[in-house]
N, C-alpha and C positions, 0 to 999 in steps of 0.2 A: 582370448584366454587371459593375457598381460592385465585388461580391464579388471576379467572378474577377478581375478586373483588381489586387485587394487582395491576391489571395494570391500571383500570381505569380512576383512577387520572392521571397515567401519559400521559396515549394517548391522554385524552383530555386536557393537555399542549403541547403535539405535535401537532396535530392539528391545534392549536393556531396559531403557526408558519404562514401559508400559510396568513392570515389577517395580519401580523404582520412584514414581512419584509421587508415592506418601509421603515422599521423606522432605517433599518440595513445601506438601499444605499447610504444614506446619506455620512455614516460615511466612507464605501467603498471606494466612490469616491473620495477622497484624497490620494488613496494609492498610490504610484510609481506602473512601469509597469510592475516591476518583482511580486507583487504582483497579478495582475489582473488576470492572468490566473487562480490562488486558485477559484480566486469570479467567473470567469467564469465557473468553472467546478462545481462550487455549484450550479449554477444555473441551469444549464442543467442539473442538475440533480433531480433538482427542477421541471424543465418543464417535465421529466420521468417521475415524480411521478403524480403534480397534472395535468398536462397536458393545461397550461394557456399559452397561448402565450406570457404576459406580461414577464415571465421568459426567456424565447427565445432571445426576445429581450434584456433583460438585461444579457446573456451571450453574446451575438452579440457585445452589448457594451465595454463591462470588455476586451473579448478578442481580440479586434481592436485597446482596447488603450497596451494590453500585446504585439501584433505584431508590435507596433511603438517601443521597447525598447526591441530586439532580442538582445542577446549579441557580436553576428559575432566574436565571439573566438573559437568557435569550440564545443560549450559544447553541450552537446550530449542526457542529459534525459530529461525525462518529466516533475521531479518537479524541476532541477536545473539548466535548458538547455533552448535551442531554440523551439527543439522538441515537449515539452509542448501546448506550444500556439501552434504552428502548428499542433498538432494533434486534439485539442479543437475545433480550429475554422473551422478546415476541418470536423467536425461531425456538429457543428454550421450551418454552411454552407447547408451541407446539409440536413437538418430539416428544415432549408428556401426554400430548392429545388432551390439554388445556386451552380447549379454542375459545373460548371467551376471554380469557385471562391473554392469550394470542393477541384476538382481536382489539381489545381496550389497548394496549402497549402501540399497535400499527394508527389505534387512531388519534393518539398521545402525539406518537409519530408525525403525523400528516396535518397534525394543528399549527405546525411551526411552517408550514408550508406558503402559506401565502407571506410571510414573512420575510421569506427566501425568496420567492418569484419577485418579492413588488422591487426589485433595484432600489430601491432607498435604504435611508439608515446605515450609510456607510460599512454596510458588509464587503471583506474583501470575495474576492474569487478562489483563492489556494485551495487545498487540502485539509491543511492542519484546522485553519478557524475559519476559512469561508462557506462559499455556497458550494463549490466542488466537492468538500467534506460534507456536505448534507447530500449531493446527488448520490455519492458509495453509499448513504445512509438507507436512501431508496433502492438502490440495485441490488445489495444485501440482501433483503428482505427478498425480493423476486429468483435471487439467485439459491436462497434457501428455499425460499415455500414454493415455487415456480412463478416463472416469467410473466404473468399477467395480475398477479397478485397486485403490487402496485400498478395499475393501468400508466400505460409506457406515454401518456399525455403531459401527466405530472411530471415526470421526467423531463420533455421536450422542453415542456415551461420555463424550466429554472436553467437550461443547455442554452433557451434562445437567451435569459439575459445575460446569461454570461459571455457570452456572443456578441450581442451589445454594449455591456460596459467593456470588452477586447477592445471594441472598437471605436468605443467614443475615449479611451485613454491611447490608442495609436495615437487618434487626429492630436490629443491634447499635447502631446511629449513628441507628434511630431516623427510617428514613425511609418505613416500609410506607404512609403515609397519601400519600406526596407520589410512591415511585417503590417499586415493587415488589424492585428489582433495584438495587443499589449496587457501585461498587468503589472502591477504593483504590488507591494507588501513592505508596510514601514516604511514608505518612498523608498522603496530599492525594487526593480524589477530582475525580480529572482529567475533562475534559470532551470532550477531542479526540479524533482517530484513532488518535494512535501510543500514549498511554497512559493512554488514558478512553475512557468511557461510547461514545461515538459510534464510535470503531473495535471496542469489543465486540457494542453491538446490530447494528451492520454484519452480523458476520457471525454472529450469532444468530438475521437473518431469512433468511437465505440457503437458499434450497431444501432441504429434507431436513436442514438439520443436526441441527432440533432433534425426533424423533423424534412427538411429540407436537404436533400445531399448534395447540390449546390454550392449549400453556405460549408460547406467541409473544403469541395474543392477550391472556393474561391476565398475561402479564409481562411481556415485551416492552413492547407497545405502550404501557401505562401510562406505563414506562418511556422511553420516545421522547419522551413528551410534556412529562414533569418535564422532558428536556434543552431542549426545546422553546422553554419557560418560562423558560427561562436565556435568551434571546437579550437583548442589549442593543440599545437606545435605538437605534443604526448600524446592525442586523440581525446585527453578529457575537457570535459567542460567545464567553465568557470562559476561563481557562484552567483554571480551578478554581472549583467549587461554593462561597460565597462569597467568590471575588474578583472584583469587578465593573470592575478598568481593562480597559480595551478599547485594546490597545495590540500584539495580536497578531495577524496576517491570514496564519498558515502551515498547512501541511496540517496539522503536529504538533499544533499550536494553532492552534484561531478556524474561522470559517466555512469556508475549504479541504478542511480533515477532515469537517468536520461535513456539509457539503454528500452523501457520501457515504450516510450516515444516511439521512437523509433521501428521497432521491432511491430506494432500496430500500424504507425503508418506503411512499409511494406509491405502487410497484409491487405491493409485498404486500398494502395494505390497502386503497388505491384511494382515497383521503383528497385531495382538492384540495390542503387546506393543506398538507402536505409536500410538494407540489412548488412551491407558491408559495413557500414557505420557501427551498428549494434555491434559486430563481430569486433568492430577496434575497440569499442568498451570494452568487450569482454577482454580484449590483450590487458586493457589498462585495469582493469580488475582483477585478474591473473598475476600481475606482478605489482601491484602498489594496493590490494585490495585488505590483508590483513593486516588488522588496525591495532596499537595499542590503545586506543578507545575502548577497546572491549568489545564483547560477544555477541553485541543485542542484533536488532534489526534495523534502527535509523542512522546511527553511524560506527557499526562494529562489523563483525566477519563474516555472521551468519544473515544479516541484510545483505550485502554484499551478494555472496553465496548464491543468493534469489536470481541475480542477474546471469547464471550460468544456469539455472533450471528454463529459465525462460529462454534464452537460446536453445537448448535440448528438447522442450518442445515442441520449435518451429523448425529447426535444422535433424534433429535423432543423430547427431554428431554426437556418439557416445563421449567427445574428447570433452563437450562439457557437463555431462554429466560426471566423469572423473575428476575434474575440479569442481564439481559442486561436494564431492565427495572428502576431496583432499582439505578443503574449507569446516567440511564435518568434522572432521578426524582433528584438529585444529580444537573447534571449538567444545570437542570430549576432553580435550584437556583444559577445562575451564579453569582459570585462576592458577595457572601456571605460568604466564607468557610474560608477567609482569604488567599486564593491561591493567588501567586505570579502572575502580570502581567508579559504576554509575551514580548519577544522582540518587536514582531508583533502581536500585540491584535485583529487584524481583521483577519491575515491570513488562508489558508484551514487549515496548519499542527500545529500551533502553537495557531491561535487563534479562535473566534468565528465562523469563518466560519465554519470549520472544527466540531464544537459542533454540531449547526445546520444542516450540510449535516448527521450527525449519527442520529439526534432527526428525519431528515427526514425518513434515513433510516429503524427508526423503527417501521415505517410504513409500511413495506413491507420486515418482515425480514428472507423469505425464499429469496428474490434475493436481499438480503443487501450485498456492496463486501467492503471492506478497499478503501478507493478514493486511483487511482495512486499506489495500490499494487496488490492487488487481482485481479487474470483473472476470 
């Protein structure tokens, strides 16, 4: 009863939302095109939830004006690519029952694929710019349209090179004995979600990516555990493989991101300690997780936030759904806190957008996932 009583307040300012975001479009429709696709994917995911057509259309919008400003350089993921829009407007699409207009977008899509599979051309492995950011590219789509839409082949393709350059960059730097599997970014081998280790094993262990489940247990896991070993003295993780300040608690960096890791590997391997793990994020979440950064999703309250829904779904520990709640209530009083604005105050990851697809999310927060992270 103490719970519901706790949430009340804040659902019915979620709720709010659905009357209230007109007042949002306005300010949207000024953004460049590299933007648009964020507001697209909020809104479809908007149209998910309350099911209004007016939100359809208005991802139809966002991601028509995103597909006029592709960058034709080659960039490869979903939040910092081509791929993105292309993958939006082909699930857009098809929720209009525009299957040809669908299909042209998936195979726009799938041109950039051999690109991604051949290991050359110095593509990293992360999220934000490498091939990891192209695999969500592909799982999206299956996760929208159903699961064999992308045949789960192309998938495995691009898991096994990244699987190989893990491993031909251990041997090089020298880390086979400590972690089977290494990456880089910028010569720094990153620790987090959005450009390290933890959002690569993410989705490494994810059903079927990696063709062989062998190469999970004998590379992977290893691998989980060297990041493991990096926890600091607080329980959070560092930002980079020797740097030991503990000064970060965002999804991009620190326990947020990592929580994810983790919470997966448990599920695959059945291992207590990785969920105990997860649960010390969550402490360190709970008490250093609101940011004067601000609200967004990659280093403000309502990313954050994400890492207590994801515990709620594996544990049904209403205690984190309560702080995913008390994080909401938080982030209803936007532009109060004295938080820093974003560079990009409307966008999904950095600005408002991004508050609001979480306040949607918690609405429905057994199928709540991380936008553009979580499969």
């Amino acid at each position: 009863m103490a719970l519901l009583v706790a949430l009340l307040p804040c659902s019915s300012k979620v709720l709010s939302l659905n009357p209230g975001l007109e007042s949002f479009s306005m300010e949207f429709a000024c953004l460049p095109g590299g933007f648009s696709q964020g507001i697209a994917l909020l809104y479809l995911h908007l149209h998910s939830i309350f099911r209004e057509e007016s939100f359809l259309q208005k991802a139809l919008d966002y991601v028509s004006h995103s597909l006029k400003y592709l960058t034709r350089r080659h960039d490869v993921t979903f939040l910092c690519g081509d791929t993105g829009p292309l993958a939006v407007a082909a699930v857009v699409y098809a929720r209009l029952q525009r299957a040809q207009e669908s299909e042209e977008c998936i195979n726009r899509l799938m041109q950039y694929h051999q690109t991604v599979a051949s290991g050359t051309g110095g593509l990293p492995d992360e999220l934000l710019y490498g091939r990891v950011g192209y695999l969500y590219a592909l799982a999206f789509i299956n996760q929208q349209l159903g699961q064999d839409r992308i045949p789960l082949q192309y998938i495995q393709q691009i898991s096994e090179v990244v699987l190989a350059s893990g491993e031909t960059l251990s041997r090089k730097y020298r880390f086979q004995n400590q972690s089977p599997l290494m990456y880089e970014w910028y010569q720094e081998h990153y620790v987090g979600a959005a450009h390290g280790l933890a959002g690569i094993y993410y989705f490494l262990m994810q059903p079927g990516f990696v063709s062989a489940e062998e190469h999970v247990h004998r590379l992977v896991k290893p691998s989980i555990d060297h990041v493991c070993r990096l926890r600091l003295p607080s329980g959070n993780y560092p930002p980079c493989i020797g740097d030991d300040r503990d000064l970060l608690v965002h999804w991009c960096h620190g326990s947020p991101g990592v929580i994810y890791m983790l919470l997966q590997a448990y599920k695959v391997f059945g291992i207590p300690q990785y969920l105990e793990d997860a649960l010390q994020c969550g402490e360190v979440v709970w008490r250093w997780g609101l940011l004067k950064k601000g609200y967004g999703l990659c280093h403000g309250a309502a990313g954050n936030a994400y890492a207590f829904l994801g515990l709620y779904r594996l544990t049904q520990d209403p205690k984190h759904l309560y702080r995913a709640c008390m994080f909401a209530d938080w982030c209803m009083n936007y532009g109060r806190h004295g938080c820093r604005t974003p560079d990009t105050p409307f966008s999904l990851f950095e600005g408002m957008a991004g508050t609001i697809y979480f306040l949607a999310d918690l609405l429905q927060p057994m199928r709540s996932r991380f936008p553009a992270f979580e499969v």
